[in-house]
C-alpha positions in Angstrom: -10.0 26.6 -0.9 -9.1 30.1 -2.5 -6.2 31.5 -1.8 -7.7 34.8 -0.8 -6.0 38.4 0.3 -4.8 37.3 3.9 -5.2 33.6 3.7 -7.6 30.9 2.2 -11.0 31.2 1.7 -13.7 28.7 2.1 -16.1 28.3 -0.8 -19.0 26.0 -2.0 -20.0 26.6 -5.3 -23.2 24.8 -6.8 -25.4 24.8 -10.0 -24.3 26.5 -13.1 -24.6 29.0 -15.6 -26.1 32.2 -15.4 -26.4 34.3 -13.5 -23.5 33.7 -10.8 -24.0 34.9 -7.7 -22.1 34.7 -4.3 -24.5 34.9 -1.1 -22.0 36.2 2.0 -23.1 35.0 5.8 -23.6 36.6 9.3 -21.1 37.1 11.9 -21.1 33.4 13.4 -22.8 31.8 10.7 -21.9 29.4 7.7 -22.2 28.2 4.6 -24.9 26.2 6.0 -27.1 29.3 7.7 -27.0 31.3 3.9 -28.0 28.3 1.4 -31.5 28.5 2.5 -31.6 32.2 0.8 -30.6 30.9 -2.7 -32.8 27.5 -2.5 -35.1 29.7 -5.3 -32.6 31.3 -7.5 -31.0 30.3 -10.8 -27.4 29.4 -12.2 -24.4 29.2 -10.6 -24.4 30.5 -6.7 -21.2 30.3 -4.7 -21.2 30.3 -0.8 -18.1 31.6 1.5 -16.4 31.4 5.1 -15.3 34.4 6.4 -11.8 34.3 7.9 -11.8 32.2 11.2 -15.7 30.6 10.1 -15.5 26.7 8.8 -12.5 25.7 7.3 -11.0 29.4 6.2 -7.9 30.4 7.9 -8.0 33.1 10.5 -4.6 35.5 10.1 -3.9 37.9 12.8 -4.5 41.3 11.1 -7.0 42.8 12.8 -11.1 42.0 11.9 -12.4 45.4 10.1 -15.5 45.4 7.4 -12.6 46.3 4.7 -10.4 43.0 5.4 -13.9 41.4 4.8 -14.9 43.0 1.7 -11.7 42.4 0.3 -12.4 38.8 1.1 -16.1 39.1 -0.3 -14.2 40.7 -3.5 -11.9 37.6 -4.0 -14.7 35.2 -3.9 -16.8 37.1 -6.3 -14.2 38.0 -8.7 -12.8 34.7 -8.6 -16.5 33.2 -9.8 -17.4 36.1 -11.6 -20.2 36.9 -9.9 -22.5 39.3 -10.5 -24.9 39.4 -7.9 -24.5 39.2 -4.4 -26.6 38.6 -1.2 -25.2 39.2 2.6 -26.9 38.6 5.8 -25.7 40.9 9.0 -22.3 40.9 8.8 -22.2 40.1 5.2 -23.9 42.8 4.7 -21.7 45.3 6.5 -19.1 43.2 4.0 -21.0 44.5 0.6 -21.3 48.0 2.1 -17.8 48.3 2.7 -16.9 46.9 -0.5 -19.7 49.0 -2.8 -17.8 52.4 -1.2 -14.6 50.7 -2.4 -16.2 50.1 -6.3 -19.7 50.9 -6.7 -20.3 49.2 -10.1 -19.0 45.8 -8.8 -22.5 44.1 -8.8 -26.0 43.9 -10.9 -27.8 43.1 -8.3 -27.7 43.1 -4.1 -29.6 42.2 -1.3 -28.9 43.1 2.1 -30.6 40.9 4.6 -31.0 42.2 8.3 -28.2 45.1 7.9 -26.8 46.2 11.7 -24.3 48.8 11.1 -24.0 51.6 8.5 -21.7 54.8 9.6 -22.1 55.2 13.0 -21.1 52.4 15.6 -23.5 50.6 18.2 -23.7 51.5 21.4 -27.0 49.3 22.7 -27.8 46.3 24.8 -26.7 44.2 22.2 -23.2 45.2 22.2 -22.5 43.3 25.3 -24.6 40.1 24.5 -21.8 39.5 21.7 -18.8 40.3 24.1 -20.9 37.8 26.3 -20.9 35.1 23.4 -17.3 36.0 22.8 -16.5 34.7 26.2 -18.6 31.4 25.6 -16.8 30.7 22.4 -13.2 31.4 24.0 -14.7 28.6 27.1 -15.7 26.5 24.7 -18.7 26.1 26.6 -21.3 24.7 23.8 -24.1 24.4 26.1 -23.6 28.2 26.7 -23.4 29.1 23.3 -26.8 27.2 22.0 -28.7 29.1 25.0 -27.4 32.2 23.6 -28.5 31.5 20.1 -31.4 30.6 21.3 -32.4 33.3 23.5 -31.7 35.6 20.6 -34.4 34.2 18.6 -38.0 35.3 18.6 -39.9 34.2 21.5 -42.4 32.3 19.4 -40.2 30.1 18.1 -37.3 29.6 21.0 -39.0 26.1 21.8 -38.6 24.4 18.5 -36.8 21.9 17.8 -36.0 23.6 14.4 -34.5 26.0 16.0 -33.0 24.6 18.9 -30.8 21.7 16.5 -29.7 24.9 14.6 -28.2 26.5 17.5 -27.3 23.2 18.9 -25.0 22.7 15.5 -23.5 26.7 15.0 -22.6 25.9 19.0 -21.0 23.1 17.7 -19.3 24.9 14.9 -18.2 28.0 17.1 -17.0 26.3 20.4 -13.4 27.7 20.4 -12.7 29.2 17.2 -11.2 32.7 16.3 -14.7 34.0 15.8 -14.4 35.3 19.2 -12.3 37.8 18.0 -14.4 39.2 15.7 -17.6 39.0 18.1 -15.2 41.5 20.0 -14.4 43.5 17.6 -16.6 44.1 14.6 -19.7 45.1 17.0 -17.2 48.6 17.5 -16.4 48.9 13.8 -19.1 50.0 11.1 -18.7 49.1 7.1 -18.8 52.5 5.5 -17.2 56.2 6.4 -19.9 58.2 4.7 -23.8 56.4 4.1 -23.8 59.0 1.2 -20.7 56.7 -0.8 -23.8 54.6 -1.5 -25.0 57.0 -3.5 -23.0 56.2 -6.0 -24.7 52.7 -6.4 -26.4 52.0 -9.8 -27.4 48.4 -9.1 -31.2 47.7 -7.7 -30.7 46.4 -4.1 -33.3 44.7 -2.4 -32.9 45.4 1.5 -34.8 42.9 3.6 -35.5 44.1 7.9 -37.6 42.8 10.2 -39.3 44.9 13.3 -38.3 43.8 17.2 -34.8 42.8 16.6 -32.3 44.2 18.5 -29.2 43.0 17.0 -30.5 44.3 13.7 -32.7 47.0 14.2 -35.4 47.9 11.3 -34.2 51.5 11.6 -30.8 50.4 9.9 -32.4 48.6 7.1 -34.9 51.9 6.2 -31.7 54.1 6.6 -29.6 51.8 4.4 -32.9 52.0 1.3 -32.8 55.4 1.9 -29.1 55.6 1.0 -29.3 53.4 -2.0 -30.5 54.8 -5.2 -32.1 52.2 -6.5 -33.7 49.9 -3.4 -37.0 48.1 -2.7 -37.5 48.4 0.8 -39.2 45.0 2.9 -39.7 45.1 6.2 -40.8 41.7 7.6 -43.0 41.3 11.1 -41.3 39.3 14.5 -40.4 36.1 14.0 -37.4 35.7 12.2 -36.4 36.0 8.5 -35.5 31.9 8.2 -38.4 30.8 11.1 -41.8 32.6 10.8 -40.9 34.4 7.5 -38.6 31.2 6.0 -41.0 30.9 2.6 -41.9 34.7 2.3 -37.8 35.8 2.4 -37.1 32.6 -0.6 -40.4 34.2 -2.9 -38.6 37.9 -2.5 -34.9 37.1 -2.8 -35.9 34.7 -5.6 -38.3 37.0 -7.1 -35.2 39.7 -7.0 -32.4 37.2 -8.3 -34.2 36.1 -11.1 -34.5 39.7 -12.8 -38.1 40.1 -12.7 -40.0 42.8 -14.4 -37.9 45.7 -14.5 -40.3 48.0 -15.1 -42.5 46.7 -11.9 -39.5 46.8 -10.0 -38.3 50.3 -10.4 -42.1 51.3 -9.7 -41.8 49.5 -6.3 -38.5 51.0 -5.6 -39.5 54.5 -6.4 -43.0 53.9 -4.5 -40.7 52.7 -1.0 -38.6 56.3 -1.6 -41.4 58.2 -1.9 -40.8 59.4 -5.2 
């Protein structure tokens, strides 16, 4: 446990040397729901809890992208990592800190980005106020339907999928989370896309089409922003279900260093340049 900005932190850190890098999760998600991204990549990687997720401590102050980045920053800093992956809400985390300090990471991926600048006002707004109530019922049942239904509809059926949102139910049944699910969905990570302008690093921003609670718009917006991105965006079926081994190859490919020169060409061909 790290003793982090507002209370302690969480943290599984595995495999060593170089380089270190700390892979963030999505807002009701674990430790557990990010390993599977750094199965393929080298040295040292180091896995957090938000506040109120697994065993890190949930402090009253309110749930904002910057009480998360600042949370993201401890983790990092504290394993000196240099590279950093974050899924959803973990992403909205490294936005919100790379306006903060730009130069803090080599390398980034951002893996199904929601939010940028400007708040959601959709459909899916509701279905996490709807969760939120679940959680606060503790009614586990409820919450693995929910997970479920949020899947593609391909894949709904399995029993892959249905034992993971049997166990996150599990997890989440009448934690702070709710709080967040309230309250995040209204905030957004960054006051001005065009901070991220400022970003040396090569990102690697991963989308997929037909999601609503991450919409493939925000991914192309977010590449667009970044000076330095390769743009993927990944057909239905979920970026750990239909697209599990494709998602490992990339983030892999990405967080090993690659070719640089291959990479840039790539980056420059998704701007257009």
């Amino acid at each position: 446990m790290l003793a982090g900005p507002t209370g302690g932190i969480e943290y599984l850190t595995i495999g060593q040397g170089t380089p270190s890098s700390v892979f963030a999760h999505g807002l009701g998600g674990s430790i557990t729901t990010t390993r599977p991204f750094a199965s393929g990549v080298p040295g040292t990687r180091t896995f957090l809890h938000f506040r109120g997720h697994g065993a890190s401590e949930a402090p009253e102050t309110a749930w904002t992208y910057p009480t998360l980045a600042a949370e993201l920053r401890a983790v990092a800093d504290h394993v000196a990592a240099r590279q950093c992956l974050g899924v959803s809400m973990g992403a909205g985390a490294m936005c919100a800190l790379l306006e903060q300090t730009p130069d803090r990471f080599d390398r980034l991926v951002f893996v199904i980005p929601a939010l940028l600048d400007r708040p959601r006002t959709d459909a899916a707004l509701q279905r996490l106020v709807d969760l939120a109530d679940l959680v606060d019922d503790r009614d586990v049942e409820g919450i693995a339907a929910h997970f479920v239904n949020e899947q593609p509809e391909e894949v709904r059926d399995t029993d892959l999928v249905r034992g993971w949102a049997a166990e996150q139910a599990r997890l989440l049944s009448g934690t702070p989370v709710s709080r967040a699910l309230r309250a995040l969905p209204r905030a957004v990570p960054l006051t001005d896309r065009a901070s991220l302008g400022r970003v040396a690093a090569p990102a690697l921003v991963i989308g997929q089409e037909d999601d609503a609670a991450h919409p493939a718009g925000i991914a192309r917006e977010l590449a667009e922003a970044l000076p330095d991105a390769r743009l993927e965006i990944l057909p239905p079926g979920g970026v750990l279900w239909s697209h599990r081994r494709r998602v490992r190859e990339l983030v892999s490919e990405f967080m090993t260093g690659g070719d640089a020169a291959a990479w840039k060409a790539s980056a420059s061909a998704a701007h257009g340049r």
